[in-house]
GUFIMAR-667261 format. One line per 10 residues: their letters; for each residue y, z, x of C-alpha. Coordinates in steps of 0.2 Angstrom, whole numbers, plus 5000, padded with zeros to 4 digits. Each point is the difference from the previous one (the first is absolute). Example, Ala and Ser with C-alpha at 12.3 -4.5 7.8 and 13.67 -1.06 7.14 Angstrom:
BEGIN
as = 4978,5039,5062  5017,4997,5006 $
END
This chain:
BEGIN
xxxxxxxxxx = 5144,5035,4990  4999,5017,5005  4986,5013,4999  5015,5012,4991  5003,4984,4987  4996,5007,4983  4990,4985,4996  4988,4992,5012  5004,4979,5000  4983,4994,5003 $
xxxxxxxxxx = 5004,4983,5004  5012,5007,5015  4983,5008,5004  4995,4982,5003  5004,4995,5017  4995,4984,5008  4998,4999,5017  4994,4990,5015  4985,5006,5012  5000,4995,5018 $
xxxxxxxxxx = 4991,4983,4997  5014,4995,4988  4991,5003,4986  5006,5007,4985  4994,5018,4994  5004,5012,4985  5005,5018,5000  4998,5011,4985  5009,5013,5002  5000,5018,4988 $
xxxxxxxxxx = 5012,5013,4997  4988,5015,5008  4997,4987,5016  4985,4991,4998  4997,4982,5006  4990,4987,5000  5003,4984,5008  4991,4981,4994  4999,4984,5011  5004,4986,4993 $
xxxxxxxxxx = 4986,4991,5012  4985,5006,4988  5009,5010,4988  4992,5015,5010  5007,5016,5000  5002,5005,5017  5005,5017,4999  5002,5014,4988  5009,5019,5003  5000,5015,4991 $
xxxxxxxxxx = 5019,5010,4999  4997,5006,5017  4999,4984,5007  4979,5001,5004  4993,4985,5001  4983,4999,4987  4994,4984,5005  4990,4995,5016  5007,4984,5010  4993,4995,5016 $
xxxxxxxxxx = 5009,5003,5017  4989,4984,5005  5007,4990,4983  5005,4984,5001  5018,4996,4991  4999,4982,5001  4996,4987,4984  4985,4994,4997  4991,5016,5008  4998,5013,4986 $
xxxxxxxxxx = 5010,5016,5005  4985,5015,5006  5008,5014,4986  5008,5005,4987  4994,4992,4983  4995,4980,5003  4994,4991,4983  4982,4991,5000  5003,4984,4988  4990,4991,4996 $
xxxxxxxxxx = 4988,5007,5008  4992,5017,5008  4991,4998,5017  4993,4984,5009  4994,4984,4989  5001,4982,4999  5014,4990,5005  5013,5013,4999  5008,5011,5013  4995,5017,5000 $
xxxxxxxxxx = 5006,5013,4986  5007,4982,4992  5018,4993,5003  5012,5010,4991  5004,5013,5014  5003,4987,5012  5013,4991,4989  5018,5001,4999  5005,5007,4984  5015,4998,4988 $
xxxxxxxxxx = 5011,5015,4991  4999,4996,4981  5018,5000,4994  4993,4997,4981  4982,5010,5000  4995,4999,4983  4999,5018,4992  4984,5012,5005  4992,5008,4983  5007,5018,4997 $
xxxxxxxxxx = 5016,5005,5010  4995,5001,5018  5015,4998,5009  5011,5014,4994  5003,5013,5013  4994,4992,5014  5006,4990,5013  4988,4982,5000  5001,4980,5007  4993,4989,4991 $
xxxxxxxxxx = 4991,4985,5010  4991,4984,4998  4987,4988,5007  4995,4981,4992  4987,4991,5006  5008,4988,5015  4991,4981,5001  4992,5008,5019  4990,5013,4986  4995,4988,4989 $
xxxxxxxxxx = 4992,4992,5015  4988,5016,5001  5001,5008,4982  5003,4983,4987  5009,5011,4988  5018,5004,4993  5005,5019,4997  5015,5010,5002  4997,5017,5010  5015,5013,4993 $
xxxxxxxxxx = 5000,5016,5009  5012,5018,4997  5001,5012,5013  5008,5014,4991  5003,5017,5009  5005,5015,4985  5010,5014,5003  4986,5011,5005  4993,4988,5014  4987,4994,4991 $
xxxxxxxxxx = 4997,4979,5004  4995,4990,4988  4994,4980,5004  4996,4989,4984  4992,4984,5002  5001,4986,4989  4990,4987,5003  5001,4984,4984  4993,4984,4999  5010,4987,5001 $
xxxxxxxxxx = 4986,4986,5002  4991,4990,4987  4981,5005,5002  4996,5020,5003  4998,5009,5016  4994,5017,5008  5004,5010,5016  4997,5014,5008  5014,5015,5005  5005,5015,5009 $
xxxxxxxxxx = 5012,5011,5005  4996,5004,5017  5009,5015,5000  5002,5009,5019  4999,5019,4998  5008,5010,5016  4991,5013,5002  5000,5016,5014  4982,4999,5003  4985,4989,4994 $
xxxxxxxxxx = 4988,5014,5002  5010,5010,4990  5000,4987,4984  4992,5000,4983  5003,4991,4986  4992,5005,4981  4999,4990,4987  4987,4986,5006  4986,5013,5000  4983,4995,4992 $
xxxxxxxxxx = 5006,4981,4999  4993,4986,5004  5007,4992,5015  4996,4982,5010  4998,5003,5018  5009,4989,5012  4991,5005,5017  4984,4997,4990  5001,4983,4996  5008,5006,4981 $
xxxxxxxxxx = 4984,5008,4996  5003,5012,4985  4998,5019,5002  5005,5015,4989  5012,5012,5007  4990,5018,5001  5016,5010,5010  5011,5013,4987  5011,4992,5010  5003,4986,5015 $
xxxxxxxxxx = 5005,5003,5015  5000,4994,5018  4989,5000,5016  4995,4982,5003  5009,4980,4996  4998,5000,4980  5005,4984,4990  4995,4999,4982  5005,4995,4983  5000,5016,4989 $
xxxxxxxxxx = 4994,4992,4981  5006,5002,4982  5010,5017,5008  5013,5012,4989  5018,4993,5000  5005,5017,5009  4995,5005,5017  5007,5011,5013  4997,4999,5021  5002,5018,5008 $
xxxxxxxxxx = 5007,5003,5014  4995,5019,5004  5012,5001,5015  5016,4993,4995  4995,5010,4983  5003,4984,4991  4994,4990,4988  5003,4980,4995  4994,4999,4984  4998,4980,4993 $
xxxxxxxxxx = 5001,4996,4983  4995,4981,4996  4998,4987,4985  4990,4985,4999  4993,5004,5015  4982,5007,4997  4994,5000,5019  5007,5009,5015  4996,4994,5017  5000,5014,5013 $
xxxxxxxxxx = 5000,4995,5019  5002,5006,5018  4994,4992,5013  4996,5014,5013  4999,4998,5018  4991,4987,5005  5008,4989,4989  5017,5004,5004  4998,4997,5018  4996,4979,4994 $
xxxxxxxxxx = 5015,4999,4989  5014,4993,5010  5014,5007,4990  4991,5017,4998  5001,5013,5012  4985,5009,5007  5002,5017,4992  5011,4996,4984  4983,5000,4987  5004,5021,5001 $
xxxxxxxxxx = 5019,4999,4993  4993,4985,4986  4991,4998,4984  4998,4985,4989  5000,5005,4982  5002,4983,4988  5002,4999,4982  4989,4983,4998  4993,4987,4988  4987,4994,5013 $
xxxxxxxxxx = 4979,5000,4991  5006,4992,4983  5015,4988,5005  5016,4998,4987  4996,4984,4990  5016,4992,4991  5003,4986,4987  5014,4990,5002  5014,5009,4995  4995,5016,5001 $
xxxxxxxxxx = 5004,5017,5012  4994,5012,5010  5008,5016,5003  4992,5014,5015  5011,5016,5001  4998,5012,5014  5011,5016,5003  5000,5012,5013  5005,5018,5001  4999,5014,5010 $
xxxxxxxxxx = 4997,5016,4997  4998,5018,5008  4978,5003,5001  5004,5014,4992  5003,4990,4985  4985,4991,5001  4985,4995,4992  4999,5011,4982  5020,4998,4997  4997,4981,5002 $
xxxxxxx = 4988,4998,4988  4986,4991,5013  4988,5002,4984  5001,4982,4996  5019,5000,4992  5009,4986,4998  5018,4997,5005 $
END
């Protein structure tokens, strides 16, 4: 359907496609222009566009498009679990599986799929998981891109199993940005936050707000459900909404780190910021039978726009 149509068919806005390793990926697709596109290996949202066809999300030019290897970019999920523990591969298995779209989702609380274009996808445990993680879930995901460009993701996560379990989660949401140096995000000031470079040691952050001269990995604690990352010279601002996820992981690796990652390159760390709505110090704990649900949207917004407009004082959604 055309741009001139009087009303926009959103499921014509659904297009499903093939990437060059074969495997199927989604396009969302809105009126204005916007776009955002989901692999079906990982259900990981590989790029998203604003109506002038910029891309907002960071992908390595070093990335690796190739099942099992997680893709370097774009918005990867950490399920079951955030970082490096135990038995399980890193950041969990569910961005490395091969997802199904969910033909009969059952219906998300409140109306969340009107104006916008969204797929609906779908990962239950496999016997080669149970392996690793002994329990039975279904993992439901939406990817829904509104009118306005705003993407929306909504996790789902039930159990299906006959005794409880917990997990950890994330986002790991790859901002593009012009200039690392030139970043700084407000929201996570005066938090609490675990440090990753020091062993998870926690400290309190003193900054107004946080910006960027050396490698930073950490995990932001008990932080506001709206937060905005400023780009001062692209004059932009992504500003993240989330729920159920009361930490935020913030990461970039910096120089010398880059320089070991194999499908890094050596100077991307300044076009790149990791900002992840997470559920990482007090995992997700659920009876049999019942859900989980971690929202995250992401905007972007003129700087001019920012910080009093948006309510940063500790609003909700």
């Amino acid at each position: 359907m055309g741009h001139s149509a009087a009303v926009w068919d959103y499921r014509a806005a659904t297009e499903i496609t093939k990437d060059w390793n074969g495997i199927d990926q989604v396009l969302l697709r809105t009126p204005r222009g916007s776009s955002a596109r989901v692999s079906l290996h990982g259900a990981q949202v590989t790029s998203w566009r604003n109506e002038h066809g910029e891309e907002l999300l960071f992908t390595s030019s070093k990335a690796i498009f190739k099942a099992p290897k997680a893709i370097r970019g774009g918005i990867p999920m950490c399920f079951p679990q955030f970082g490096n523990c135990g038995s399980l591969e890193q950041h969990g298995f569910a961005r490395n599986r091969m997802w199904a779209i969910d033909e009969n989702p059952p219906p998300l609380p409140g109306n969340d799929s009107s104006g916008k274009s969204f797929i609906d996808l779908v990962l239950k445990s496999s016997e080669e998981d149970m392996k690793c993680w002994p329990h039975s879930f279904e993992f439901r995901l939406r990817v829904a891109l509104a009118a306005d460009g705003d993407l929306t993701l909504i996790s789902r996560v039930r159990n299906i199993n006959g005794k409880p379990f917990s997990f950890s989660f994330a986002y790991h949401t790859y901002l593009l940005v012009s200039d690392i140096s030139e970043i700084r995000i407000e929201g996570l000031e005066t938090l609490d936050y675990l440090d990753n470079l020091f062993k998870k040691e926690r400290f309190t952050e003193q900054g107004d707000a946080i910006t960027f001269e050396s490698e930073v990995d950490r995990v932001y604690l008990s932080s506001p459900n709206i937060i905005a990352v400023l780009d001062h010279e692209k004059k932009r601002t992504f500003v993240i909404r989330k729920e159920g996820l009361p930490d935020v992981a913030v990461w970039n690796p910096w120089e010398k780190k880059s320089k070991s990652m194999v499908d890094f390159g050596d100077e991307e760390y300044k076009q790149m910021l990791c900002v992840d709505g997470a559920v990482i110090e007090k995992p997700v704990s659920l009876k049999p039978g019942e859900e989980w649900t971690g929202r995250l949207q992401l905007s972007v917004v003129p700087s001019s726009f920012c910080s009093d407009r948006l309510g940063l004082d500790r609003s909700g959604l």
